[in-house]
C-alpha positions in Angstrom: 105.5 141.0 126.3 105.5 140.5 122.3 103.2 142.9 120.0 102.8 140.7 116.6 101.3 142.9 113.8 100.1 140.9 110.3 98.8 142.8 107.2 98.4 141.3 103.7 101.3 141.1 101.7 101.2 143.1 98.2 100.7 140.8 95.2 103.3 139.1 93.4 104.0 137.5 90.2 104.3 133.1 91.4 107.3 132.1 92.3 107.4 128.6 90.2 107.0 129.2 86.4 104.5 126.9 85.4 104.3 123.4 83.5 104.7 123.0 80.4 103.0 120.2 78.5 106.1 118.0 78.1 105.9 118.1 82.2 102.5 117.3 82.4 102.8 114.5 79.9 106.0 112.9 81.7 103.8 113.0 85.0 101.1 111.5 83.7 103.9 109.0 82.1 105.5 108.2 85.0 101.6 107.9 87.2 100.9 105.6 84.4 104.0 103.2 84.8 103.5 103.1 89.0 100.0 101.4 88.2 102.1 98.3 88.8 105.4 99.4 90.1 106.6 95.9 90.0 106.4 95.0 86.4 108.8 97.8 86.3 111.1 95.7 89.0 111.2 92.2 87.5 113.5 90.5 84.8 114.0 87.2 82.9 117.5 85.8 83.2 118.9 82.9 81.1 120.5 80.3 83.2 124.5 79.8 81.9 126.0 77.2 84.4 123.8 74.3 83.2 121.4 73.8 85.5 117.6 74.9 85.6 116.6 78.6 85.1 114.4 80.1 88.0 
């Protein structure tokens, strides 16, 4: 047999320190670029050996 007691812990200050604007404006940054995550994945490349570029 187990006896489990629970009671309300006493308040505390949090334990993450919260965001500053710089955070919040990189989020929203970075939620802005994955609107198309794959114009963030694609590049032009010259063809050098003569023949066609793909």
């Amino acid at each position: 047999m187990h006896l489990i007691q629970l009671w309300p812990a006493p308040r505390t200050a949090p334990v993450h320190p919260d965001i500053s604007e710089a955070d919040r404006q990189a989020r929203a940054d970075e939620a802005a670029d994955m609107t198309d995550p794959a114009a963030n994945c694609t590049a032009a490349y010259a063809c050098t050996d003569g023949g066609e570029a793909n």
